[in-house]
C-alpha positions in Angstrom: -94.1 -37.7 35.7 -96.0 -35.0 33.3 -96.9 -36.5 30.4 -95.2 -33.4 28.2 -92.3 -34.0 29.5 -92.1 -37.8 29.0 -93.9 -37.1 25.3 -90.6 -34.8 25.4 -88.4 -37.4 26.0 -90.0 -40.1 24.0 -89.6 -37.5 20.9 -85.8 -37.2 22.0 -84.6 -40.2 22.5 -86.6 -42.0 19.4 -85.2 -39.8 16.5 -81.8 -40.8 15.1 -78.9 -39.0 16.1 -75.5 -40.3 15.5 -72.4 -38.3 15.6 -72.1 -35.8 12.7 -75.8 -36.6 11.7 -78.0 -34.6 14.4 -80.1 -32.1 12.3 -83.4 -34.2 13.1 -82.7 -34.5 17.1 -81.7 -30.8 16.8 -84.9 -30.0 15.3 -86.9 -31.7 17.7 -84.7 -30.4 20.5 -85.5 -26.3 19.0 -89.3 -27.1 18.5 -89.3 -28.1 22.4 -87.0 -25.2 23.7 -87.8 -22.3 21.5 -90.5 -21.6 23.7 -88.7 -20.9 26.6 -86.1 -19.3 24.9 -85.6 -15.5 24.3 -83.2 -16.1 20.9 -82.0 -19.5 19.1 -78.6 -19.8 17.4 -76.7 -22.0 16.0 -72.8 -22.7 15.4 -71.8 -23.7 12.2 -70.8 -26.9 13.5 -74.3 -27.4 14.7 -74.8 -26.8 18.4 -77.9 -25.4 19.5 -78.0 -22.2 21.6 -81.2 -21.3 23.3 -80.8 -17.6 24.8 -83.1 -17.0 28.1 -82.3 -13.8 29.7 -82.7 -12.5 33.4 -80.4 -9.4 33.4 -78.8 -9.0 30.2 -75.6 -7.3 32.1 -75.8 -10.2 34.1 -73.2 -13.3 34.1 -73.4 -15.3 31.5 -73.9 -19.6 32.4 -73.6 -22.1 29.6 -75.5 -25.4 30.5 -74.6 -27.6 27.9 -76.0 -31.6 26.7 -74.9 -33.4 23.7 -77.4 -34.1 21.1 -74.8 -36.9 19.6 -75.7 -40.1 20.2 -73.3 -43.2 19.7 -73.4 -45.2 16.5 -72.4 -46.3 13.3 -71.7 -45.2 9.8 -71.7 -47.1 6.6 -68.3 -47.7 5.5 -69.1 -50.8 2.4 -71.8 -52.7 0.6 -70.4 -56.4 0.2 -71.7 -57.7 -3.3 -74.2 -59.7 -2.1 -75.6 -56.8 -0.5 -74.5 -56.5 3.4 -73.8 -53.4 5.3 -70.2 -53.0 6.4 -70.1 -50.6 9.2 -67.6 -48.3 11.6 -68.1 -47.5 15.4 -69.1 -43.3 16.0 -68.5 -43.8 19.9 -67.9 -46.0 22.4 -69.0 -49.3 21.8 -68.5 -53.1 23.4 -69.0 -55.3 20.5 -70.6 -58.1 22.6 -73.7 -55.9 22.9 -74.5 -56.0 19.1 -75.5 -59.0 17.6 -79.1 -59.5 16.3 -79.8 -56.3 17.6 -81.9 -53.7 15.0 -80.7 -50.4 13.3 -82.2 -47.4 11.3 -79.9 -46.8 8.4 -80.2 -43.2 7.9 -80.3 -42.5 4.0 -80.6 -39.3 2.1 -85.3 -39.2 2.5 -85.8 -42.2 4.7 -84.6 -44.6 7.4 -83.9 -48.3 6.6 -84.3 -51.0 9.3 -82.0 -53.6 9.6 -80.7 -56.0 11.7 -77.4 -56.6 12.6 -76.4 -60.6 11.6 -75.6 -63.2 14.0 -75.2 -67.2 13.3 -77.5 -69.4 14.7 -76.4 -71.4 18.2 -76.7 -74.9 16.2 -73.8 -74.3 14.2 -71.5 -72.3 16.2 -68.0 -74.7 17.4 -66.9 -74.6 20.8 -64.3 -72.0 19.5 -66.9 -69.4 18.1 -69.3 -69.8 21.4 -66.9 -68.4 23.4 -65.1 -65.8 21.4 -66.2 -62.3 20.8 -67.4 -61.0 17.6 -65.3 -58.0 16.3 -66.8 -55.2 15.0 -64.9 -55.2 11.8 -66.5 -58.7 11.4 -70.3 -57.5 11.5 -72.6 -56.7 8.8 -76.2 -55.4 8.9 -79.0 -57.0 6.9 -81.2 -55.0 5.1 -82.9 -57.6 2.9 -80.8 -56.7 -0.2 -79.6 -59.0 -2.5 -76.8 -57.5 -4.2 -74.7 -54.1 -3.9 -76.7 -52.5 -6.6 -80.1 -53.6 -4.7 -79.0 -52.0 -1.6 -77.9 -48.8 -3.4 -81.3 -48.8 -4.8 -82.8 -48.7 -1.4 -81.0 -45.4 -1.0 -78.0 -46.7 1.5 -74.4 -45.5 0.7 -71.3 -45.2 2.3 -71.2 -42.3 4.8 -74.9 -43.3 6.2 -75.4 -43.5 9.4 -76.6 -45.9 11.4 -78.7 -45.9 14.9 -80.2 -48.7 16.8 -83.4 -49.1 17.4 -85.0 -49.2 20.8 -89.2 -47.4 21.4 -89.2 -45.4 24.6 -90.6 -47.1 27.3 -92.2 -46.7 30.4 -91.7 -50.1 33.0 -94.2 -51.5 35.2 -92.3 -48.9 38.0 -93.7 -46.3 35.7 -90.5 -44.4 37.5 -87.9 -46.5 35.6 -87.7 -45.4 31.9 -86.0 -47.0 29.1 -84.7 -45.8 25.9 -82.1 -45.6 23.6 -79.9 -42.4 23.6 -80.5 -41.2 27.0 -76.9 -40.8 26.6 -77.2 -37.9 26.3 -81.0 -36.6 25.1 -81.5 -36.4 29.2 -79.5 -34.0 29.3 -81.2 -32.2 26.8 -84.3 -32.6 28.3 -83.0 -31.4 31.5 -81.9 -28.1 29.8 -85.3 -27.6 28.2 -87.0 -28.2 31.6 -84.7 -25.6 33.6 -85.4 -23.3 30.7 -89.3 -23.6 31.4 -89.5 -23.1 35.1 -87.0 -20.1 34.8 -90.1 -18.4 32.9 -91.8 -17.0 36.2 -88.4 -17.0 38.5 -86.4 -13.9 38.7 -82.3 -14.3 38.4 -79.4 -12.1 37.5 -77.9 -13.7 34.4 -77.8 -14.7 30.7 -78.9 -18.5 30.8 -77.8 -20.4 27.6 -79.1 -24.0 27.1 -76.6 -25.6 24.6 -77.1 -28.7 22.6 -73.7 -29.8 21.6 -72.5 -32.3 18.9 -70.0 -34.4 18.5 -69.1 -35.4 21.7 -69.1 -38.9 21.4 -66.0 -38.7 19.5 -64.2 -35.7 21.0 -66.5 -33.3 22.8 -66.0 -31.0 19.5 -69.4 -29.2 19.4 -68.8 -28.2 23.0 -65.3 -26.5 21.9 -67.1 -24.4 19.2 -70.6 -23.2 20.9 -67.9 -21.9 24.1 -66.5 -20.1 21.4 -69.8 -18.7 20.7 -70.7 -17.9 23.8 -67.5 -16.8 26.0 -69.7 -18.1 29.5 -68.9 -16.9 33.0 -69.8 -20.4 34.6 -70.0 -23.8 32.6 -72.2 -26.6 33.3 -72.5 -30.4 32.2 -75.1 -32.2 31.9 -74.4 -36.0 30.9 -74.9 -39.4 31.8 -73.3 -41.4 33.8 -72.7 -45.4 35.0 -75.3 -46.4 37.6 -73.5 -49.3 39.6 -76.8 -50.7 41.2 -76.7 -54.2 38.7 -75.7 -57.5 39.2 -71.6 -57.3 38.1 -70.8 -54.5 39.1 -69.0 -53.4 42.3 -68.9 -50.1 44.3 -65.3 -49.0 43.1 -66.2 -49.8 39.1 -68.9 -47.0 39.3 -70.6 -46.0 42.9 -74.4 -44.5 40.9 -77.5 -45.6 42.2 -80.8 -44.4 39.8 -82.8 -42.8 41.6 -80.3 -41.2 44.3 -80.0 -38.0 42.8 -77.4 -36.5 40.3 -73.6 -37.1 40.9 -71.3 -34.3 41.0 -68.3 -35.3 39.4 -64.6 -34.9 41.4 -62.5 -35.9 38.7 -62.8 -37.2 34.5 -59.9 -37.7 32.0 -61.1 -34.5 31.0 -61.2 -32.2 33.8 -60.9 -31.2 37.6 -63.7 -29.3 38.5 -63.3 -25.7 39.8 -63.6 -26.9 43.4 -65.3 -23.2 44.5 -68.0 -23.9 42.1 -68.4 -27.5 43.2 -68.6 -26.5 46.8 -71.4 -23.8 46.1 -73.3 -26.7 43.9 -73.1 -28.8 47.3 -73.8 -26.2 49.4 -77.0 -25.1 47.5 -78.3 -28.6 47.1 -77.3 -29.4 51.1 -79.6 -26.3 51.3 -82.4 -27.8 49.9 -82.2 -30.9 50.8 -81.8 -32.5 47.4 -80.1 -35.7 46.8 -76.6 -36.0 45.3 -74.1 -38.0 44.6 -70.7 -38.0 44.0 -68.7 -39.7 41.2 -64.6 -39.9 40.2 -64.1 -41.4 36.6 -60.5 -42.2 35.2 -61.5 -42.3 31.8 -64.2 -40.6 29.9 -65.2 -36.8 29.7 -68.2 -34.3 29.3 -68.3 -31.1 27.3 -67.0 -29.2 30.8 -63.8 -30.9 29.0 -63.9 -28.3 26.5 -65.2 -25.8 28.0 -63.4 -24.9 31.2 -60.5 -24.2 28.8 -61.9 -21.4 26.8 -60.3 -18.0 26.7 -59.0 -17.2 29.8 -60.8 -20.5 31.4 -64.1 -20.5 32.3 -64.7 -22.3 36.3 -67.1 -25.3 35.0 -68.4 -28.4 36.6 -69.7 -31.8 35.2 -73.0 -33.3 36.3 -73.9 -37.2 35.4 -77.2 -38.7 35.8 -76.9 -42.7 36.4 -77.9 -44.7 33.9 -77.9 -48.1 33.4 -76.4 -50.0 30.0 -75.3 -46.9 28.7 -73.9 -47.1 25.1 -76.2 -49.9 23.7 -79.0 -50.2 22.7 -81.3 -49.7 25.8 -80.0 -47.9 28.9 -82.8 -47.2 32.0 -83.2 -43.7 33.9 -84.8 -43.1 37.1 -87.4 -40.0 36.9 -86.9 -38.6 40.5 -83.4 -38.1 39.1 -84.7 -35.6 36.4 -86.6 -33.6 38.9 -83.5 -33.2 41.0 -81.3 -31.9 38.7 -83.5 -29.9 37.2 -84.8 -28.1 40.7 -81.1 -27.9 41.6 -80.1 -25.9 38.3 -83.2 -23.6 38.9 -82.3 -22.7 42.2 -78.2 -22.3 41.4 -79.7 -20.1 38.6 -81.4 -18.3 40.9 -78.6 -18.2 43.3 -76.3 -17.0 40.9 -74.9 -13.2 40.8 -72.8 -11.0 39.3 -71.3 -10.8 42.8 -71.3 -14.2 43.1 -69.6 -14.9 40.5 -66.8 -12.9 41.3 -66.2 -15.0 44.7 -65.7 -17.8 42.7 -63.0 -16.4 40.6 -61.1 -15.2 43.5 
């Protein structure tokens, strides 16, 4: 892979992000699309729009990727100086303990490590019982409430773990935290690049949302913004290809090419949009799959439900361990799904368009 793009990526997925806290991931994000871009906006929830024009009486197509990673926040400081904390997101407590954080205070970020006893004194009860979540601390080496305070963590903080961006010994595997869902952002900064010598017919808006992780909110209010002809998702999604998990708990395989998704809890696709994605990548001979979820959404939640409804259409990239602290992403995957956006870009008219509606 080019090493811009996995410097890129290494820039994305290291910065702290957590829900309601992505001003620093949407700064790196702008200083890597802006310039590909032909305007920047924001919404004043803070979604980033990036603006790259073919015909500007041309269709408009929102391709939208949370900046939002899953996390914490800092609800308490015990007196002798722990950190009580709250899930942002999706989480499975068993994936927690011992494992470190950045505490994001007001000029720096604080490492600490989320506390777990010792095996040698744990009772036959307590080895095989989860830990709660509301039973966790972090330990940042205070001593006392006031210490901690003095460190510059308050309530409200957030908190992000901690994982450096690697590439494996298959220098095609990469891991990291917060692929969820900084690929997708990467992916929309890609498509915005190659789209600089390829001529197309529409508006092309490259949307890093927030908040999704608890809501798909930022999606709502950039749609708003926007008022797209065509929506499309970018997200992550469960890559089945692991030890413990069977074909009907999620069918991904890294490395197979992006799934178009049938069904979420938040949407059914507009099934003349899927049939041209399938069509086009069938075309080209690019690898897809396909994935059905019964729980769990992407911003196409949101917006496919703008205005007068806008015909939308998820993609999910598999990943594996998503929503902890290190999940793994194939690389052929993000060459896919970016040469299939390019080429449905390209595809894409104002005629076209209006088929789909019909």
């Amino acid at each position: 892979m080019d090493k811009r793009i996995l410097e890129m990526m290494k820039e994305l997925t290291e910065v702290p992000g957590v829900v309601g806290d992505e001003s620093k991931v949407r700064k790196v994000m702008e200083n890597h699309i802006k310039p590909y871009a032909d305007e920047i906006h924001q919404d004043q929830l803070g979604s980033l729009i990036a603006v790259k024009n073919g015909n500007v009486q041309g269709p408009k197509i929102m391709i939208t990727a949370h900046l939002d990673e899953v996390g914490f926040m800092v609800s308490d400081i015990t007196d002798d100086g722990f950190i009580k904390f709250i899930p942002l997101g999706g989480w499975w407590s068993q994936v927690l303990l011992a494992q470190r954080v950045h505490i994001a205070a007001e000029d720096r970020l604080i490492t600490g490590v989320i506390g777990s006893k010792p095996p040698h004194i744990l009772s036959n009860e307590e080895r095989n019982k989860v830990v709660q979540i509301k039973d966790m601390f972090v330990d940042i080496g205070a001593s006392s409430r006031e210490e901690a305070l003095s460190f510059g963590v308050k309530p409200g903080d957030t908190i992000a773990p901690i994982c450096p961006f690697t590439v494996m010994d298959n220098p095609k595997l990469l891991m990291a935290k917060a692929w969820d869902n900084r690929l997708g952002c990467a992916i929309a900064v890609e498509v915005l690049k190659r789209l600089q010598d390829k001529q197309h017919e529409n508006i092309v808006y490259g949307v890093a949302t927030v908040q999704e992780e608890v809501g798909i909110r930022g999606a709502k209010t950039a749609v708003n913004m926007i008022n797209p002809d065509i929506s499309f998702a970018i997200d992550v999604g469960i890559a089945g290809d692991v030890p413990g998990v069977n074909r009907n708990e999620a069918r991904g395989v890294i490395g197979k090419g992006p799934q178009v998704v049938l069904y979420d809890s938040s949407m059914v696709p507009h099934k003349k949009l899927r049939e041209f994605v399938v069509e086009t990548a069938e075309e080209l001979n690019l690898p897809f799959q396909y994935e059905a979820l019964t729980a769990g959404g992407t911003d196409a939640g949101n917006t496919h439900l703008h205005g007068n409804g806008v015909p939308s259409l998820a993609f999910t990239i598999p990943t594996r361990y998503i929503h902890s602290h290190a999940s793994i992403i194939h690389s052929d995957d993000f060459e896919n799904t970016v040469e299939l956006f390019v080429n449905l870009i390209e595809k894409l008219t104002s005629e076209t368009v209006e088929s789909l509606i019909k």
